[in-house]
C-alpha atoms as an extended CHARMM CRD file, in Angstrom:
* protein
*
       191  EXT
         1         1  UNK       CA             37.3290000000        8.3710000000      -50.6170000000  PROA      1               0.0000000000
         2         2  UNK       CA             36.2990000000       11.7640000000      -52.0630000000  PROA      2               0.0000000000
         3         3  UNK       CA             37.1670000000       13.6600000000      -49.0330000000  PROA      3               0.0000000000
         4         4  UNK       CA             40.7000000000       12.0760000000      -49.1920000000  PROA      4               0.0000000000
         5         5  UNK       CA             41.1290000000       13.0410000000      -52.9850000000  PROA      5               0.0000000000
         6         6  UNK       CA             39.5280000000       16.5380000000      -52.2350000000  PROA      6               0.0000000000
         7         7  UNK       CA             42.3890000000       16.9160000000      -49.3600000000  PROA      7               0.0000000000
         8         8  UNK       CA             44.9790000000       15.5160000000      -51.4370000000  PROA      8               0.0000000000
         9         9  UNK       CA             44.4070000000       18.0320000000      -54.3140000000  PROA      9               0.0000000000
        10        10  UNK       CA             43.8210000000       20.9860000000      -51.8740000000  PROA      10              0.0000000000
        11        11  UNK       CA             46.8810000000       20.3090000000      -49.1540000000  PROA      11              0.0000000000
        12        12  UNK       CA             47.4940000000       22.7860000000      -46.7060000000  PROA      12              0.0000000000
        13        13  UNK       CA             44.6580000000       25.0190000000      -48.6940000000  PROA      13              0.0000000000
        14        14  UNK       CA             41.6310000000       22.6910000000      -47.0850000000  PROA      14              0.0000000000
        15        15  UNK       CA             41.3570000000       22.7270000000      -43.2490000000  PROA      15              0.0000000000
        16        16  UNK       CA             40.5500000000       19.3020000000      -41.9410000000  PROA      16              0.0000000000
        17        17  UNK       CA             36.5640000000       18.4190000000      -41.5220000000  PROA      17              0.0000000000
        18        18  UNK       CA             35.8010000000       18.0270000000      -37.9250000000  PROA      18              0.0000000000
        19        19  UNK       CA             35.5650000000       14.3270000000      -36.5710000000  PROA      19              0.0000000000
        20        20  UNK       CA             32.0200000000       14.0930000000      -36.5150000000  PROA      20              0.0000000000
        21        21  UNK       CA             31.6680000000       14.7470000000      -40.0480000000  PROA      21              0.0000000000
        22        22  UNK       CA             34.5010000000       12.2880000000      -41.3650000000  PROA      22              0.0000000000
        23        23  UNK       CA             32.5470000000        9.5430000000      -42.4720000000  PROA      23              0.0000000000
        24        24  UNK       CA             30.0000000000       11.6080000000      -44.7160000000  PROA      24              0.0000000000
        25        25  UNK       CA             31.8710000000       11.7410000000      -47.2660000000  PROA      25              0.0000000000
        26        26  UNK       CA             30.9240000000        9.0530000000      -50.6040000000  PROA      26              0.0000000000
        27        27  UNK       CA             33.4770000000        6.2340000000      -51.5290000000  PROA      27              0.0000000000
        28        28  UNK       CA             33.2450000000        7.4640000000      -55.3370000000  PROA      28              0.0000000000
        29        29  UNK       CA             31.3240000000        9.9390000000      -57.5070000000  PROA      29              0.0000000000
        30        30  UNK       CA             30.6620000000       10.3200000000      -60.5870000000  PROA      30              0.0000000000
        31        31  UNK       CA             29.1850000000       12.8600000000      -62.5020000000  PROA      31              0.0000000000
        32        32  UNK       CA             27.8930000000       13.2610000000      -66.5630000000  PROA      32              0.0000000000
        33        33  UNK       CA             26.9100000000       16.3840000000      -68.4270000000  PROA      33              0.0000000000
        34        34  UNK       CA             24.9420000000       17.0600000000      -71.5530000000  PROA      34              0.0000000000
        35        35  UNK       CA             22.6730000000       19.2210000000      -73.2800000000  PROA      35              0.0000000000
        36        36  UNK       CA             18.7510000000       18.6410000000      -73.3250000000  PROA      36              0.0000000000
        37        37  UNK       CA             16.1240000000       21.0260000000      -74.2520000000  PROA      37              0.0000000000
        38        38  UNK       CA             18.9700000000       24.1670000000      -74.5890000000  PROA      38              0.0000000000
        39        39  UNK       CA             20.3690000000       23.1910000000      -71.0490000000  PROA      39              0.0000000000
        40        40  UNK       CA             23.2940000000       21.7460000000      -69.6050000000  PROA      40              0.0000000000
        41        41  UNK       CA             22.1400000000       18.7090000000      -67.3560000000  PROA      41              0.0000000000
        42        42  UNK       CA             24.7420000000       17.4440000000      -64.7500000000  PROA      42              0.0000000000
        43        43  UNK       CA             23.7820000000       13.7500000000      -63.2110000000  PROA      43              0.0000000000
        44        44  UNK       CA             25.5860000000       12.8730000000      -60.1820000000  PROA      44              0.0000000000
        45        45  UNK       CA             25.8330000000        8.9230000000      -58.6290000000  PROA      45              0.0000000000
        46        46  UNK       CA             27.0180000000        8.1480000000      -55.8750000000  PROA      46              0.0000000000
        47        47  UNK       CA             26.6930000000        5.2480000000      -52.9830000000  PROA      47              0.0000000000
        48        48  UNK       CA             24.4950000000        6.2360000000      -50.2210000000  PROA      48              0.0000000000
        49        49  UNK       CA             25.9360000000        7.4390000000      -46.8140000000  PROA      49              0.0000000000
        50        50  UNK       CA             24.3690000000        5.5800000000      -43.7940000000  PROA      50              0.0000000000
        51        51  UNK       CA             25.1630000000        8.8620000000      -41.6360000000  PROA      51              0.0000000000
        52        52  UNK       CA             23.1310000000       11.0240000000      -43.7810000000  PROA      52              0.0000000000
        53        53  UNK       CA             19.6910000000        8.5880000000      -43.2220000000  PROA      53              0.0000000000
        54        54  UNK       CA             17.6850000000        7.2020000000      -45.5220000000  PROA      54              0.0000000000
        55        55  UNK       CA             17.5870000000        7.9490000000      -49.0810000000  PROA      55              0.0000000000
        56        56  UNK       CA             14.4280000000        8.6000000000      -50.8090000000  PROA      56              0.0000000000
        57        57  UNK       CA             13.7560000000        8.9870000000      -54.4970000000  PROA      57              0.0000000000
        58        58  UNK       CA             11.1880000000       11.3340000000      -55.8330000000  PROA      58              0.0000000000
        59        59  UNK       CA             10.7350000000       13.4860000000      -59.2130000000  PROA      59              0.0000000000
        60        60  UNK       CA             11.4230000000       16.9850000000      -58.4890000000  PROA      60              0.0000000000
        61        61  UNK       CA              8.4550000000       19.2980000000      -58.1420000000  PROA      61              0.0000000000
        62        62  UNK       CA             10.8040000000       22.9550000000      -57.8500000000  PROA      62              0.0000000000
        63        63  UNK       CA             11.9890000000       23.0060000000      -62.1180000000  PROA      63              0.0000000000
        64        64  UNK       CA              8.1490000000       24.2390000000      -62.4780000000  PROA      64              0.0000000000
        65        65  UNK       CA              8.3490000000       27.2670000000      -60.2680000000  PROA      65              0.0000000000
        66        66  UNK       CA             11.8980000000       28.2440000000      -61.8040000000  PROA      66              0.0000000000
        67        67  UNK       CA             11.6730000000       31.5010000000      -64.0480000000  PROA      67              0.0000000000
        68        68  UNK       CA             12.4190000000       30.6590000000      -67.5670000000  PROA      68              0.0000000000
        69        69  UNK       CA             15.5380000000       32.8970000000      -66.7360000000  PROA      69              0.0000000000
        70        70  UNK       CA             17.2440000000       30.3360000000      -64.5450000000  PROA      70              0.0000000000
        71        71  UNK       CA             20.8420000000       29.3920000000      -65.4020000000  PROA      71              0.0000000000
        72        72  UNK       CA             21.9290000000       26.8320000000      -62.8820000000  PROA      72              0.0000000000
        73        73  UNK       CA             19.6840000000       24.9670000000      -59.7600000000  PROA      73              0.0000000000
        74        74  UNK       CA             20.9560000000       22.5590000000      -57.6690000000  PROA      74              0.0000000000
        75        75  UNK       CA             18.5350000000       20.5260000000      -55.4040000000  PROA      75              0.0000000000
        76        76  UNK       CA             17.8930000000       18.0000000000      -52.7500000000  PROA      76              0.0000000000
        77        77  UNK       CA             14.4390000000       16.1310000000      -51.0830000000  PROA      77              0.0000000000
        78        78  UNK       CA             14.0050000000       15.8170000000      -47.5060000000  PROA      78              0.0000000000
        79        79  UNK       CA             16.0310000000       19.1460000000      -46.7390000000  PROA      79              0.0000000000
        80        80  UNK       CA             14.7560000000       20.0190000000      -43.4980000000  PROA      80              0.0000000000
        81        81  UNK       CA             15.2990000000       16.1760000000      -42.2150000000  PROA      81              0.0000000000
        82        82  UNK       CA             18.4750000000       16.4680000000      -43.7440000000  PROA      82              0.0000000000
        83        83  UNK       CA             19.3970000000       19.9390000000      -42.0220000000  PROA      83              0.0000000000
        84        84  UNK       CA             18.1840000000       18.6500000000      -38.5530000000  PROA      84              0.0000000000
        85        85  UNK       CA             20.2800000000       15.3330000000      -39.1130000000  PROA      85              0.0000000000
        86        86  UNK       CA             23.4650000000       17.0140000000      -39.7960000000  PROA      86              0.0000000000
        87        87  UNK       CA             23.1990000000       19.9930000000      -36.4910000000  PROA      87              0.0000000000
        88        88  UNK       CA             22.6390000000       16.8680000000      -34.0550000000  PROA      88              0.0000000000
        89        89  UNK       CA             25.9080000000       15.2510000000      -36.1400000000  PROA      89              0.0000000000
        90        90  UNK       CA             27.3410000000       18.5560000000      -35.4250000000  PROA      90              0.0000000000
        91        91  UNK       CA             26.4600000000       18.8270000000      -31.6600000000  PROA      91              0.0000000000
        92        92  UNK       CA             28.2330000000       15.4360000000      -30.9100000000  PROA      92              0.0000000000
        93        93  UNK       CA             31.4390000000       16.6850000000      -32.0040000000  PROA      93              0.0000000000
        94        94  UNK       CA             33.1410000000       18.8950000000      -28.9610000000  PROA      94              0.0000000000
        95        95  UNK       CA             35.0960000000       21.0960000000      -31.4350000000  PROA      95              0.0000000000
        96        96  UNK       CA             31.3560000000       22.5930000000      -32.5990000000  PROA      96              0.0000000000
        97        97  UNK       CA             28.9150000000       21.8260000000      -29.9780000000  PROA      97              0.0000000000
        98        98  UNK       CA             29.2820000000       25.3670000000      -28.1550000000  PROA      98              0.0000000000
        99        99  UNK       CA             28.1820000000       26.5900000000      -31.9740000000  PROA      99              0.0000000000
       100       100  UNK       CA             25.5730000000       24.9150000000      -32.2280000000  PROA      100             0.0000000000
       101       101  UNK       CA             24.2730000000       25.2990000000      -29.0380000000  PROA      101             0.0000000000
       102       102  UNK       CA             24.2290000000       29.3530000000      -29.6250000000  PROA      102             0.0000000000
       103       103  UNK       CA             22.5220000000       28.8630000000      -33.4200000000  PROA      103             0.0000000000
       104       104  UNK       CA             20.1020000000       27.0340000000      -31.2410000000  PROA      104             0.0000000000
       105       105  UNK       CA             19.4330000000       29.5400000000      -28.7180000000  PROA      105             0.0000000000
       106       106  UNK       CA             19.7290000000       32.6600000000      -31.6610000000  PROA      106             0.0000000000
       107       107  UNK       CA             16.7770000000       30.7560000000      -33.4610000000  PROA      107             0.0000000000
       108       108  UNK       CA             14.2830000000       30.6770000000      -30.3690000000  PROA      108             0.0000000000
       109       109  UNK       CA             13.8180000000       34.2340000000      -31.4210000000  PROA      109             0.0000000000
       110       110  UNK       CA             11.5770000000       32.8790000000      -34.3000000000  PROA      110             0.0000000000
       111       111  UNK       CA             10.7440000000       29.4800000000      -32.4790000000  PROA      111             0.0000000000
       112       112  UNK       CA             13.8320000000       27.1670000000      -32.7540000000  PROA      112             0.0000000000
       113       113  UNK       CA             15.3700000000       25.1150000000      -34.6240000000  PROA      113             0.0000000000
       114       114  UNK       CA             12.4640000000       23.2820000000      -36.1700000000  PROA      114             0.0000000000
       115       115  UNK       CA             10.5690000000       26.2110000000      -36.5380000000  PROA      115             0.0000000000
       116       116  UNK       CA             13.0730000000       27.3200000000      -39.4350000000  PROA      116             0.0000000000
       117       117  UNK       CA             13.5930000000       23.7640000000      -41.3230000000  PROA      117             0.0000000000
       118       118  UNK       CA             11.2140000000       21.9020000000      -40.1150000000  PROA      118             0.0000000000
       119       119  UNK       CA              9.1370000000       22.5060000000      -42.8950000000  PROA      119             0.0000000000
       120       120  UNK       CA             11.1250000000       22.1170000000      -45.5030000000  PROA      120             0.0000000000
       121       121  UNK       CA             10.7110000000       19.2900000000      -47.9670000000  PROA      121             0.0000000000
       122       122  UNK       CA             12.3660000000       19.4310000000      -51.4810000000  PROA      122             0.0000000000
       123       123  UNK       CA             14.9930000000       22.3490000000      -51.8310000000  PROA      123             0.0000000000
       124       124  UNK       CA             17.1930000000       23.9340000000      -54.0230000000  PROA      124             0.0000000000
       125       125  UNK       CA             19.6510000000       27.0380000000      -55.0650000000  PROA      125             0.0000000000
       126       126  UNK       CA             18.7450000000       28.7980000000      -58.1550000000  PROA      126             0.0000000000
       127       127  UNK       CA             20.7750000000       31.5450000000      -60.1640000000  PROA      127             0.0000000000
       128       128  UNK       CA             19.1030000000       33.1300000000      -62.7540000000  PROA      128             0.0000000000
       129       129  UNK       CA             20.3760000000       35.1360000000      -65.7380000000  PROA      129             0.0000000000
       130       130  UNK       CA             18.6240000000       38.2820000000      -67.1220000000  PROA      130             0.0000000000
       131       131  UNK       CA             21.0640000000       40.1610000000      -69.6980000000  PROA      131             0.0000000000
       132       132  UNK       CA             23.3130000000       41.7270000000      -67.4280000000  PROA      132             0.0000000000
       133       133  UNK       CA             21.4190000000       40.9290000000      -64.2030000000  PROA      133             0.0000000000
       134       134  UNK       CA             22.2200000000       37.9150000000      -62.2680000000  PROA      134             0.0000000000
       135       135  UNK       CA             20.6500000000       36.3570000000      -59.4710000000  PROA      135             0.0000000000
       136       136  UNK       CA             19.9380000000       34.3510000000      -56.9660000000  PROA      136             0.0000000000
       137       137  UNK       CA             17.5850000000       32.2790000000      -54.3840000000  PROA      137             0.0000000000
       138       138  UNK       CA             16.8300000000       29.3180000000      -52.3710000000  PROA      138             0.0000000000
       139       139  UNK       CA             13.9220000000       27.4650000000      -53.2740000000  PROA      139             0.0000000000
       140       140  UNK       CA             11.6270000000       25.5260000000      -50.9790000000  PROA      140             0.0000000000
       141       141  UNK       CA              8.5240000000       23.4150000000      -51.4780000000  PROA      141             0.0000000000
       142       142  UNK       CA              7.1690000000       23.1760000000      -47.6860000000  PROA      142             0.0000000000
       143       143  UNK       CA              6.0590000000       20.4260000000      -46.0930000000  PROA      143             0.0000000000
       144       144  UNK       CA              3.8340000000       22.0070000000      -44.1720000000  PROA      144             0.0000000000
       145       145  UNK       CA              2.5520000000       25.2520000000      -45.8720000000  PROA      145             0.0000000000
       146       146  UNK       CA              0.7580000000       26.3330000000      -42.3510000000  PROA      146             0.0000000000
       147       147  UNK       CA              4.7290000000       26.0430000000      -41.0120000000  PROA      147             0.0000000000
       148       148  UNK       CA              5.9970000000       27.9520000000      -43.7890000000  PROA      148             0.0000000000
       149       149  UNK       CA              3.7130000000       30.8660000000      -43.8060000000  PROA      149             0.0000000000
       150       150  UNK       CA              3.9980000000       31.0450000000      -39.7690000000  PROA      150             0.0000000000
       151       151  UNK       CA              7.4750000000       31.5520000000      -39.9510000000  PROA      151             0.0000000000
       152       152  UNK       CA              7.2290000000       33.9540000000      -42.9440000000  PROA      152             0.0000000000
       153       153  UNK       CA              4.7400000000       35.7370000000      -41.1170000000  PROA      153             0.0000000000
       154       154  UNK       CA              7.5280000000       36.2230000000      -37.8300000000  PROA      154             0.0000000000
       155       155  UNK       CA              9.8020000000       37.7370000000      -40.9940000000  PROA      155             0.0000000000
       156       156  UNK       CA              7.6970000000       40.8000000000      -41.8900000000  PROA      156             0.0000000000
       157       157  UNK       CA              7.2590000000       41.3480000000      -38.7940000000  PROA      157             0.0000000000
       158       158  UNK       CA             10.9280000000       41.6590000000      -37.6880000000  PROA      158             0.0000000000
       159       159  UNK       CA             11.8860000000       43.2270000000      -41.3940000000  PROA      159             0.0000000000
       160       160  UNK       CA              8.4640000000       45.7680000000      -40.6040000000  PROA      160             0.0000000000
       161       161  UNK       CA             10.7340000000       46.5770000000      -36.8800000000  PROA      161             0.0000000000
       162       162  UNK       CA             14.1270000000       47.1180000000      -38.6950000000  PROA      162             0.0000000000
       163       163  UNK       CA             12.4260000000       49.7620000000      -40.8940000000  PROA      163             0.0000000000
       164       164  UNK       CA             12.4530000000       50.5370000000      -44.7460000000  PROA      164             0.0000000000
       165       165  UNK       CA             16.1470000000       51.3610000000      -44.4040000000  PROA      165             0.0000000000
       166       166  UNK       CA             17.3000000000       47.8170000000      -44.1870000000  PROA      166             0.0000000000
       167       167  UNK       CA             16.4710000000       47.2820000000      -48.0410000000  PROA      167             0.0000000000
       168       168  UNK       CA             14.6310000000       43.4630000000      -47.4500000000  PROA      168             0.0000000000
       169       169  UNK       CA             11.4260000000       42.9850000000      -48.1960000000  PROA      169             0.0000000000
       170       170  UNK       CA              9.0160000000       40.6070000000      -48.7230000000  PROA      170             0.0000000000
       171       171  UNK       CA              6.4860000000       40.0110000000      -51.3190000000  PROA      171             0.0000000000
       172       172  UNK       CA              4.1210000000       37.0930000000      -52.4970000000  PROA      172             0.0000000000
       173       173  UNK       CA              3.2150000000       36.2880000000      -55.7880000000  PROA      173             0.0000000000
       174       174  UNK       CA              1.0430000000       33.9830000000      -57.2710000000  PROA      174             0.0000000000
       175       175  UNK       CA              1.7880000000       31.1220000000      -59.5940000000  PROA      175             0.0000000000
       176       176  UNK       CA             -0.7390000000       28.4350000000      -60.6330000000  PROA      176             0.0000000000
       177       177  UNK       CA             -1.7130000000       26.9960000000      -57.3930000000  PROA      177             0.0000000000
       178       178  UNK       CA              1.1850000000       27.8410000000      -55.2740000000  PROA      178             0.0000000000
       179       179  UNK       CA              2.0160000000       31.3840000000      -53.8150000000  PROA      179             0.0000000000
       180       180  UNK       CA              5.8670000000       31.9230000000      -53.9950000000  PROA      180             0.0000000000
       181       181  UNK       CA              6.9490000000       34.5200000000      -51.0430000000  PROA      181             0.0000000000
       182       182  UNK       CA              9.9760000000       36.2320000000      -52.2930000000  PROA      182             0.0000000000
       183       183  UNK       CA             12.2390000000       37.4730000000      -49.9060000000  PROA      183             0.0000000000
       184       184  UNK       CA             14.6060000000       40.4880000000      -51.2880000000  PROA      184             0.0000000000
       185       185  UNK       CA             18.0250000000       40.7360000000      -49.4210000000  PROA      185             0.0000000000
       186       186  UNK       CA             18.4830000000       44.0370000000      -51.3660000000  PROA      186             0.0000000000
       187       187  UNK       CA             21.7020000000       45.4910000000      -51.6560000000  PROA      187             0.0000000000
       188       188  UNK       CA             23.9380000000       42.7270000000      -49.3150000000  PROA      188             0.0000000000
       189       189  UNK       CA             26.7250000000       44.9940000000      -49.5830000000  PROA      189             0.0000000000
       190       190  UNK       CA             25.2310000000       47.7460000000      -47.8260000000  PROA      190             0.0000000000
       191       191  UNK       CA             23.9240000000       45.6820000000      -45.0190000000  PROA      191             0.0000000000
């Protein structure tokens, strides 16, 4: 399997994936690159994983809200499901139930777990490119935009608590018909 071959190369470099999570890993892979409209496009295949749920197949709807700056996404449909499918995988497993018992209880600050990925539907990580500058985000297309704004909403108002000082903030722009929140980690390396 992939995991094996990952192992292999790695050795003593890769620590061993918890039980629970042994059989998520594909039989094969394989990937092709090339170059289409002045981009590099990687497509991946691979046969589907009964422990990750059911696949689903839809165009992706996030390469529109991507600024023309963006050097590399990577992306996924059903995120939230997927999230929420691989915690409960997680909890089974007694090496990293405790853990996620306490990531459960930390996120009924904001209102649990599905309060913070229940919403989401197609996602992705974006780095963008801007002469020197380079960037990041995650992207999200909700689900449920009510969801999504609710928990954005929870955000200010802890980031409005911690004060100026903390360097995030959050700001919404508009773009066609959507509204893009943009949250701003600032400097991470002060934090």
């Amino acid at each position: 399997t992939v995991a094996e071959s990952a192992k292999g190369l790695a050795g003593e470099a890769m620590p061993s994936l918890p039980s629970a999570f042994e059989d998520l890993a594909p039989a094969w892979t394989a990937s092709a690159i090339r170059a289409e409209d002045g981009a590099f496009v990687i497509d991946t295949r691979m046969p589907h994983v009964d422990a990750l749920g059911p696949a689903t197949s839809a165009e992706s709807a996030l390469p529109g809200f991507l600024p023309p700056t963006t050097v590399a996404f990577a992306g996924g449909h059903d995120v939230g499901e997927a999230l929420t499918r691989f915690k409960n995988l997680a909890a089974t497993d007694p090496e990293l139930a405790e853990g996620v018992k306490e990531l459960e209880d930390t996120l009924g600050i904001v209102g649990g777990w599905e309060a913070v990925v229940g919403w989401m539907g197609e996602a992705g990580v974006a780095v963008t490119r801007d002469g020197e500058d380079i960037a990041g985000g995650l992207v999200v297309v909700p689900t449920d935009a009510q969801d999504a704004q609710r928990l954005l909403t929870q955000l200010r108002g802890f980031i409005q608590l911690a004060g100026a000082g903390s360097g995030i903030t959050i700001t919404d722009e508009v773009y066609g018909d959507a509204t893009i929140s943009v949250i701003d980690l600032g400097d991470l390396g002060n934090l």
